[in-house]
N, C-alpha and C positions, 0 to 999 in steps of 0.2 A: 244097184245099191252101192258099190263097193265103187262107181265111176262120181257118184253122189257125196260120196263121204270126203274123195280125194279131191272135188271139186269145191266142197266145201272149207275142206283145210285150208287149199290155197289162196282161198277167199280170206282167210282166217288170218294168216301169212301177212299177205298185202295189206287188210288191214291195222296188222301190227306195225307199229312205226317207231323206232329207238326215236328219243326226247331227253335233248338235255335239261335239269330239271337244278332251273337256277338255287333251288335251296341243297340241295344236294352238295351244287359246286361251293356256293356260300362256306362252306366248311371243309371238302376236300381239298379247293384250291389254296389258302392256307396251310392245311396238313401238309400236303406236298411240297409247300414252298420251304416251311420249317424241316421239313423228313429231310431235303435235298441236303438244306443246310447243313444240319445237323453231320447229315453223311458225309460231306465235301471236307468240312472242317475236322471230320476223327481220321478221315485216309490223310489230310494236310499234317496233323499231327503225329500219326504212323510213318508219316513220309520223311518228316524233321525226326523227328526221337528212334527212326530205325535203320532208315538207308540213305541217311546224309544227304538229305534234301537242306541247299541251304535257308535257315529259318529267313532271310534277309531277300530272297528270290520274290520280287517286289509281285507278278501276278500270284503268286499263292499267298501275298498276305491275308491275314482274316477279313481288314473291312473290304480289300476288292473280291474275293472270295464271296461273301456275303451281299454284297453289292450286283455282283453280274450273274449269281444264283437267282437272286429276286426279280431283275433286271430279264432273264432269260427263262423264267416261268410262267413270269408275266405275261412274255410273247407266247408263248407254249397256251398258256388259258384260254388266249385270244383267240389264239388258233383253234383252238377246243370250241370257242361260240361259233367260230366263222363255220367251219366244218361241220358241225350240228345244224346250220341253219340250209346248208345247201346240199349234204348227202342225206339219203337215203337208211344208209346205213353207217352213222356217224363214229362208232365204236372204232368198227374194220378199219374204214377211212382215215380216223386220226392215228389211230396207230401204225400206218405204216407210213404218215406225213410225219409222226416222230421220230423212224427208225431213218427217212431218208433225211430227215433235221438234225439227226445225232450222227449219221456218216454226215453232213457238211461241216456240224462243229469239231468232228476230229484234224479238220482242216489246217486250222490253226496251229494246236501243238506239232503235227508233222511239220508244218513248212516254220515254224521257232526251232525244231529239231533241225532239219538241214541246211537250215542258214535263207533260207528262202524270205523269211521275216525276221531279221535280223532280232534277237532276245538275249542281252548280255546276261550270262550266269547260266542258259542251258546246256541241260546234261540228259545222260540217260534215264537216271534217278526221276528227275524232272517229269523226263516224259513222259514216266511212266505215272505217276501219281496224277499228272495232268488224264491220261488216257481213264486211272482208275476213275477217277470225278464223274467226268464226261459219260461212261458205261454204266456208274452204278445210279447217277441224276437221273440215266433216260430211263432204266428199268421203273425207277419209281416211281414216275412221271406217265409212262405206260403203264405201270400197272394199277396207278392212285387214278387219275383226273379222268380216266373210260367209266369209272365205277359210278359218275355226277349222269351218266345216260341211264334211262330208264324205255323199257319196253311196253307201250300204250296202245 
C-alpha cells in the first residue's frame, strides 16, 4: 500500500508541469517593467539629493534610465518565454539565468569604475547607486515575472 501511494505521487509529480500562462505575464510583465522604473528613478533621486551624485552624470539621466529599464526587461520577458518553453521546470531555471544576467550586468559599472570603459564623471558615489539599480531591478524581476508560471 504504502509503495502504491509513493508510486502514485510520483506519477502525480511528473504529471505536474510549471506553464507560463501568457495572461498572467500580460499584466506582470508591465508591473515589473513600471516597479523597476519606478525603483531606478527614487535610488537616481536619493543618489543626486543625498550623496552628490552628479545630477548631469549623462547614464543616470531619467529618459536613459527609463529607456534601458524597458529596453532590459524586455530581454528579461523574453527570456522568461524562451525558458518556459524548453525547461521543465521554468521558475528554478529562470531564476538563476537572472541571478547569472544580473552578475554579467554588474560588468559595466565595475569596468566605468576602473577605467576599464572609459565614463567621464565616474566616481564612487556613482557606483554605487549604479550597483543600487542593478541589485534592486533584479530582485523584482525575480521576485515579479516567476509569479506569470503556473502549476498544471
Amino acid at each position: 500500500m504504502t509503495t502504491q501511494l509513493a508510486t502514485q505521487q510520483t506519477q502525480s509529480a511528473q504529471q505536474t508541469r510549471e506553464r507560463l500562462s501568457l495572461g498572467a505575464l500580460a499584466w506582470v510583465g508591465p508591473l515589473t517593467i513600471l516597479t523597476c522604473i519606478a525603483a531606478n528613478i527614487i535610488i537616481r533621486t536619493l543618489a543626486v539629493a543625498f550623496f552628490g551624485v552628479s545630477a548631469t552624470f549623462a547614464p543616470l539621466q531619467p529618459p536613459t534610465i527609463i529607456a534601458s529599464t524597458i529596453v532590459y526587461l524586455l530581454l528579461a520577458i523574453a527570456a522568461l518565454l524562451l525558458v518556459s518553453r524548453i525547461s521543465a521546470r521554468p521558475a528554478r531555471t529562470y531564476r538563476i539565468l537572472a541571478v547569472i544576467c544580473l552578475l554579467i550586468s554588474l560588468l559595466f559599472p565595475l569596468a566605468a569604475l576602473t577605467g576599464a570603459f572609459p565614463t567621464p564623471g565616474m566616481n564612487g558615489h556613482i557606483f554605487g547607486a549604479m550597483i543600487a539599480m542593478h541589485l534592486l531591478s533584479a530582485a523584482i524581476v525575480i521576485a515579479l515575472l516567476p509569479t506569470a508560471i503556473t502549476r498544471r
